[in-house]
C-alpha positions as CSV (number, residue, x, y, z in Angstrom):
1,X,77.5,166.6,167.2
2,X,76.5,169.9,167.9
3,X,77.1,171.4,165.0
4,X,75.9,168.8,162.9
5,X,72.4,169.3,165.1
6,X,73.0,173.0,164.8
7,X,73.0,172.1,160.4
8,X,69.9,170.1,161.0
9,X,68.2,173.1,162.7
10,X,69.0,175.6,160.1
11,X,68.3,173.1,157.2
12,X,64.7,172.6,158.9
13,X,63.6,176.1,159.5
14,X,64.8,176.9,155.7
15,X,62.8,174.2,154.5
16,X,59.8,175.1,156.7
17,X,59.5,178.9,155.8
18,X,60.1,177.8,152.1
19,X,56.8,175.9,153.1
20,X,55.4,178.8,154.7
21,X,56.3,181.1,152.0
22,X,56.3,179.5,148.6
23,X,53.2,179.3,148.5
24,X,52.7,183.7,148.8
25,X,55.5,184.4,146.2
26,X,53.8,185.5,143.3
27,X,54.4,183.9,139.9
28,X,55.7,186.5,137.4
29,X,56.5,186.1,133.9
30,X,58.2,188.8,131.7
31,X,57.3,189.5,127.9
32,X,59.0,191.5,124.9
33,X,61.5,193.9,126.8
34,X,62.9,194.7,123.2
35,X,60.3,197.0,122.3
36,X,61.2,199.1,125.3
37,X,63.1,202.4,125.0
38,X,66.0,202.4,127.4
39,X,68.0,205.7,127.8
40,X,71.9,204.3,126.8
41,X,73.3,206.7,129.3
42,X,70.8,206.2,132.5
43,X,69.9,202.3,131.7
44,X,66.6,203.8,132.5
45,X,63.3,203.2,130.6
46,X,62.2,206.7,128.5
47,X,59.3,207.9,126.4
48,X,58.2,207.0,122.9
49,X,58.6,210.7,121.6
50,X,60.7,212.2,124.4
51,X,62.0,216.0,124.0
52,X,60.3,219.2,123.6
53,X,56.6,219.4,122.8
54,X,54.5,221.5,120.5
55,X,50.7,221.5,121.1
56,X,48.0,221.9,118.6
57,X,46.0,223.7,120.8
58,X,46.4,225.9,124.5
59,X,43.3,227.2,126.0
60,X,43.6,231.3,126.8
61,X,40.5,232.4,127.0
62,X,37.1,231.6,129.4
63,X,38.9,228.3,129.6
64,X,36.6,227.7,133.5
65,X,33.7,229.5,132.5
66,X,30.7,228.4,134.7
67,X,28.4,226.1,133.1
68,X,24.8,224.7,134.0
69,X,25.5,221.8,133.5
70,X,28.4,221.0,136.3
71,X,26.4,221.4,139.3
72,X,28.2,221.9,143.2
73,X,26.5,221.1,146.4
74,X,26.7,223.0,149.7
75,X,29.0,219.5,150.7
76,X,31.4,220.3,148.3
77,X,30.6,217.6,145.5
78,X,29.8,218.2,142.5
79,X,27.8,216.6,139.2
80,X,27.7,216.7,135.9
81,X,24.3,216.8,135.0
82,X,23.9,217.2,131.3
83,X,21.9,215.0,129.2
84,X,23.4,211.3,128.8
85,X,24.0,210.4,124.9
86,X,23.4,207.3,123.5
87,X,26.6,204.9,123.9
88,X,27.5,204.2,120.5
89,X,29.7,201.1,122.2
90,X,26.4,199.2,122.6
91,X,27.3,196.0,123.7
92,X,30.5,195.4,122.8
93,X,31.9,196.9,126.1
94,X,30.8,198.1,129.2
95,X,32.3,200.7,130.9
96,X,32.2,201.9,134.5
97,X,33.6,204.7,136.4
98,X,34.8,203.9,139.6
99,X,36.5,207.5,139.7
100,X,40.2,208.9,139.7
101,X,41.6,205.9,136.7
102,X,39.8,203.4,137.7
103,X,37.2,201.4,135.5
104,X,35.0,198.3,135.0
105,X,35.6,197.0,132.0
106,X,33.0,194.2,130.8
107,X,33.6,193.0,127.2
108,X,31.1,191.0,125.2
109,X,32.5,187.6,125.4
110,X,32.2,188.3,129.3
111,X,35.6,189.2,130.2
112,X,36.1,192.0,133.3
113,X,38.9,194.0,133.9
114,X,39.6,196.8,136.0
115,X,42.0,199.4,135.8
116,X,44.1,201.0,138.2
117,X,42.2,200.6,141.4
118,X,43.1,202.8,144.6
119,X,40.3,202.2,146.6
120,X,40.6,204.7,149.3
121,X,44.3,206.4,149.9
122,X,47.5,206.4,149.4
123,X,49.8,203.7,150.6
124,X,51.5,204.8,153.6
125,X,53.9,207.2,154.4
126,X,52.4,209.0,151.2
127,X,49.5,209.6,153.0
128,X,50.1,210.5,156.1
129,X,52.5,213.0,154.4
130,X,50.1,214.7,151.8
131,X,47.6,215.3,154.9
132,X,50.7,217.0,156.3
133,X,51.4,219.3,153.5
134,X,47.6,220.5,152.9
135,X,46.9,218.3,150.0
136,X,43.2,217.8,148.8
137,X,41.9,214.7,150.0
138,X,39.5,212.6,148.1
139,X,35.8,213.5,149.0
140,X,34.7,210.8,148.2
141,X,36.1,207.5,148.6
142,X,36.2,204.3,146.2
143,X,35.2,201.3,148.7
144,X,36.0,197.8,147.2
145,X,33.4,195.5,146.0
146,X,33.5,192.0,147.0
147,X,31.6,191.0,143.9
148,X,33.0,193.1,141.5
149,X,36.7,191.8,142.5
150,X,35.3,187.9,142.0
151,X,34.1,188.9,138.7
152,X,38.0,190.3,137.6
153,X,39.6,188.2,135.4
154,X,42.5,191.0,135.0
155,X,43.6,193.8,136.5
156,X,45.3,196.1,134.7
157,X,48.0,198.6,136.5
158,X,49.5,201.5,134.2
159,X,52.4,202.7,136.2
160,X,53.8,203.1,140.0
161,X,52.8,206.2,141.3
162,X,50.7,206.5,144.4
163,X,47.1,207.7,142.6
164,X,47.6,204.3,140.5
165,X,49.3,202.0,142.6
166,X,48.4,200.5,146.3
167,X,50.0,198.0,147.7
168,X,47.2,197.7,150.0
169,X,44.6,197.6,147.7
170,X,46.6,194.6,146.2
171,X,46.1,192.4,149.4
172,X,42.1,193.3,149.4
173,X,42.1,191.9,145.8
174,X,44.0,188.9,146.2
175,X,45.3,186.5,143.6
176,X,42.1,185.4,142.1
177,X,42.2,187.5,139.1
178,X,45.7,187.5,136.9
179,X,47.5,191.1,137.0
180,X,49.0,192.8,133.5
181,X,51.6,195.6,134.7
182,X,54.4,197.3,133.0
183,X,58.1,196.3,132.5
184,X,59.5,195.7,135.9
185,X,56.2,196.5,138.8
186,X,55.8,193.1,139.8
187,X,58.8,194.0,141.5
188,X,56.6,196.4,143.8
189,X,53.9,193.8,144.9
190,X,53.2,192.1,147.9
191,X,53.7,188.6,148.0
192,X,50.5,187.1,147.7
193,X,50.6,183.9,145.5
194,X,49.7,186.7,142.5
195,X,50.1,185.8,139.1
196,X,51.9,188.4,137.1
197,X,52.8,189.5,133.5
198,X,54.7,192.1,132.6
199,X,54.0,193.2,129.0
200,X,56.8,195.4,126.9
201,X,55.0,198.3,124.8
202,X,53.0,196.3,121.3
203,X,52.8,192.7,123.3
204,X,50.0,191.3,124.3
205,X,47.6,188.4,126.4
206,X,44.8,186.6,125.8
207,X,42.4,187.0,128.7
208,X,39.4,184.7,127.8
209,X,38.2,185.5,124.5
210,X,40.0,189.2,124.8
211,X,43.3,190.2,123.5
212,X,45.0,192.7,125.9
213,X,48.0,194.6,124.3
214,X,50.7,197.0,126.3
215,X,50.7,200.6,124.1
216,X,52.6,203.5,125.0
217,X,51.7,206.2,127.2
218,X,54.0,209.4,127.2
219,X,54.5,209.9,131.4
220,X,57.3,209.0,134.2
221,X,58.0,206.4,136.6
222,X,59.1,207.1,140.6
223,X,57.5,205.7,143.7
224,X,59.4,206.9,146.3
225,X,59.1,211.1,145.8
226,X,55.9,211.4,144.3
227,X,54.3,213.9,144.7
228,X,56.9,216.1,146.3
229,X,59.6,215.7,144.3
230,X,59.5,214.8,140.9
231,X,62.5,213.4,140.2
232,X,62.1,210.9,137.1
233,X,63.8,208.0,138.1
234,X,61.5,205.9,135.3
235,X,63.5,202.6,136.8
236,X,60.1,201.0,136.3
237,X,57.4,201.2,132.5
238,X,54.6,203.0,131.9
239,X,51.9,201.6,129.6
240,X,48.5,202.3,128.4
241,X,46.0,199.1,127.4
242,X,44.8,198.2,124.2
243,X,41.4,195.4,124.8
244,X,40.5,193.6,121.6
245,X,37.3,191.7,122.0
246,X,35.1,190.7,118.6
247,X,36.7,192.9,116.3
248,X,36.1,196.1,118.4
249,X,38.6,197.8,120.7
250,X,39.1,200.0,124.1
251,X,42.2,202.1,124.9
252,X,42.7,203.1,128.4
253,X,45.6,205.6,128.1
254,X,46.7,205.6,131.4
255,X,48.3,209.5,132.6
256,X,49.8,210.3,129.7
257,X,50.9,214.1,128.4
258,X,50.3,214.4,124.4
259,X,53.0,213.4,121.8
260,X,53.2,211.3,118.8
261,X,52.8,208.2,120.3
262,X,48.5,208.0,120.1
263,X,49.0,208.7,116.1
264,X,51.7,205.8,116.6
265,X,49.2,203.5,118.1
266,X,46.4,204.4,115.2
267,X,48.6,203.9,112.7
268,X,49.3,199.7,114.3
269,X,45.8,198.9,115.0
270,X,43.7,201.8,113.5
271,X,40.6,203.4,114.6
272,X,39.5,202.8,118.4
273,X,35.6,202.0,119.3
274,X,35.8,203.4,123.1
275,X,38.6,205.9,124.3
276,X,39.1,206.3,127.8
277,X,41.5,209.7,128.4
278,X,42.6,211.7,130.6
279,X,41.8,215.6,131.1
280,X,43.6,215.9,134.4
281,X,46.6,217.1,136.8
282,X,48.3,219.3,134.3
283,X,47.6,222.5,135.8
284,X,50.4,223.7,138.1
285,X,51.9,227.1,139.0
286,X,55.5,226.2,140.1
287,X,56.2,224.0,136.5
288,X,52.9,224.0,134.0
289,X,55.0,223.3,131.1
290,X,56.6,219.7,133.1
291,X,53.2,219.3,134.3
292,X,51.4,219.8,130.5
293,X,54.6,217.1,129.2
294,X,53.4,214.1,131.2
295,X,49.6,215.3,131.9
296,X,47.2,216.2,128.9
297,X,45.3,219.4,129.3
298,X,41.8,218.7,128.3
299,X,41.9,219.9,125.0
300,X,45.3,217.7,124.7
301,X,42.7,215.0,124.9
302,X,40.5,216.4,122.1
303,X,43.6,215.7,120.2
304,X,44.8,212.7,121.3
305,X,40.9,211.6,120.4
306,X,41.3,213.1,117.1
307,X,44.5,211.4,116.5
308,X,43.2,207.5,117.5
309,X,40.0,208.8,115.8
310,X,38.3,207.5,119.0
311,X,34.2,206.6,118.0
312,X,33.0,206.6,121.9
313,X,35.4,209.5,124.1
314,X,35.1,208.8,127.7
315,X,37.4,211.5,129.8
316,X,38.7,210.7,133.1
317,X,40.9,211.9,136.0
318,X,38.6,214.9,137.3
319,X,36.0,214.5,140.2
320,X,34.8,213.7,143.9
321,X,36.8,210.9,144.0
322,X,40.1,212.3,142.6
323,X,42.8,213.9,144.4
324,X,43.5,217.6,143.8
325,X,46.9,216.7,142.0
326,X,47.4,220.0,140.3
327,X,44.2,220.7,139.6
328,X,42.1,224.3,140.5
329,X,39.1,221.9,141.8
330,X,37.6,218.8,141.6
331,X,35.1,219.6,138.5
332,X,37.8,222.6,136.7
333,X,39.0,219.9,134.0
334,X,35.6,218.9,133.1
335,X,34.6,222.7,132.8
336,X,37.1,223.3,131.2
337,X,37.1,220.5,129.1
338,X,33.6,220.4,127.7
339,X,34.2,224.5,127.1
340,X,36.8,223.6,124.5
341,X,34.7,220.9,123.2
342,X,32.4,222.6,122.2
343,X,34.5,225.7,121.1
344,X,36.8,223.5,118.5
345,X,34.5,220.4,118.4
346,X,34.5,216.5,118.1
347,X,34.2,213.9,115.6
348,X,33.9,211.6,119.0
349,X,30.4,211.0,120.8
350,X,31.7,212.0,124.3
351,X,30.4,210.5,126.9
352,X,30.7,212.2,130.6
353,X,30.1,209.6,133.4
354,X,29.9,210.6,137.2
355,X,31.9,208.5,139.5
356,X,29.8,205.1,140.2
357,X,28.0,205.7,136.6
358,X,28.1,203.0,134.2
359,X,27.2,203.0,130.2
């Protein structure tokens, strides 16, 4: 009888914290793993054009002259304050810059998504440890909007690592909006009652009137080392986001070095309306060549834009609100970015937004 009381027991707390915790398991479905490149020897996911690189272009020369138009305040933070163009997107998107990789996105059919948001730090240990080691903190920090995160219909995650990624920053949101991540992240979220898709390179959602495809990006995948040790242990994607909405389209290219895969994604859905790059984290002492491979140098992005034959160029990645990730200061890839802008040129209207600013 004891034992049979003893079953009872067990069989009642089993049902009761399947009660308790069905309904926080998130809901995850899985789409198109074929389109993936898997490494036969590692089992592990790799790049689109992996191997050694070739740039069109490597700035030598007055690549951080000073300019006018990036003004720094005694506090440390610092502006671009150049005259704001015309955004040639007009209302077929708009586009805020939260800072760091994270954006509003607002389509015309009324669709919002936002973009790898990290609201304030790291998740922990990461953070306590990068304090430890002297890294540059943010200066300014991303708080979370109440309102803007019960307008998301999507967010949309581009890989794992800390700058992109917060576990914490998932509980704020909540489950109200859906997620789209990589092959194999939902594996890193905290059970909330989130609903999940994980989308192989070229397949897609519909969010609303908005069709959200998975592209290529050309980085790495490891949650536990980085930034310390970059060991590639890529057991989890990488992706960048393709938004289709009324015939017009918006890449966010997630951190990404250059390669062949941005003529790739022309070539399967042609020219793009609103480019959001990055110019950022690819300067680094110790290993500048494995930075430049997974990071784009700013004038990596000029080609990149040149090769999705991007209409609106929005770079990203540098500023108040970034983390000094092997980069010289919070404003040098913008320096140096709009110095080789203007040095080889654009067929791209680019578009420089401070963090908070909105087009």
């Amino acid at each position: 009888m004891v034992k049979i009381n003893e079953l009872m027991l067990v069989t009642a707390y089993a049902l009761l914290s399947l009660v308790l915790t069905g309904c926080s398991a998130n809901l995850v479905t899985t789409t198109n793993k074929k389109t993936q490149l898997i490494n036969e020897e590692t089992g592990r996911f790799q790049n689109l054009d992996a191997g050694e690189k070739s740039y069109p272009l490597t700035c030598k020369q007055d690549c951080y002259k000073p300019r006018s138009d990036i003004q720094c305040g005694s506090d440390g933070l610092c502006q671009y304050t150049g005259n704001k163009k015309a955004f040639l997107g007009g209302t077929d998107f708009s586009v805020k810059w939260l800072g760091h990789a994270a954006f509003v996105i607002k389509t015309s059919s009324g669709e919002t998504f936002l973009t790898d948001p990290v609201f304030n730090d790291f998740d922990w240990p990461v953070n306590w440890l990068f304090s430890l080691v002297g890294g540059e903190q943010r200066k300014v920090n991303v708080e979370p909007d109440p309102e803007l995160i019960d307008a998301t219909d999507a967010v949309l995650y581009s890989h794992i690592h800390y700058d992109h990624f917060n576990k914490s920053d998932i509980e704020t949101i909540g489950r109200k909006p859906g997620y789209l991540v990589p092959l194999n992240l939902a594996d890193h979220f905290p059970s909330i009652g989130a609903n999940i898709t994980e989308l192989g390179w070229f397949s897609s959602k519909k969010i609303g009137d908005s069709l959200v495809t998975a592209v290529p990006a050309h980085h790495f995948s490891s949650r536990t080392l980085v930034p310390f040790i970059y060991e590639d242990n890529n057991k989890d994607s990488w992706n960048a986001w393709l938004i289709e909405n009324k015939g017009k389209t918006l890449l966010f290219a997630g951190d990404t070095g250059y390669s062949e895969h941005f003529k790739v994604i022309n070539k399967r859905y042609g020219d793009i309306d609103v480019c959001l790059l990055p110019i950022a984290s690819y300067y680094s002492e110790e290993s500048p060549e494995w930075y430049r491979y997974v990071h784009m140098t700013p004038e990596d992005a000029l080609a990149a834009a040149a090769d999705l034959n991007c209409k609106v160029f929005i770079p990203w990645g540098y500023g108040n609100a970034s983390w000094g990730l092997g980069d010289l200061s919070s404003h040098s890839a913008l320096t140096r970015f709009l110095n080789m802008a203007e040095k080889v040129g654009t067929s791209a209207e680019i578009v420089i937004l401070n963090e908070g600013e909105s087009l």
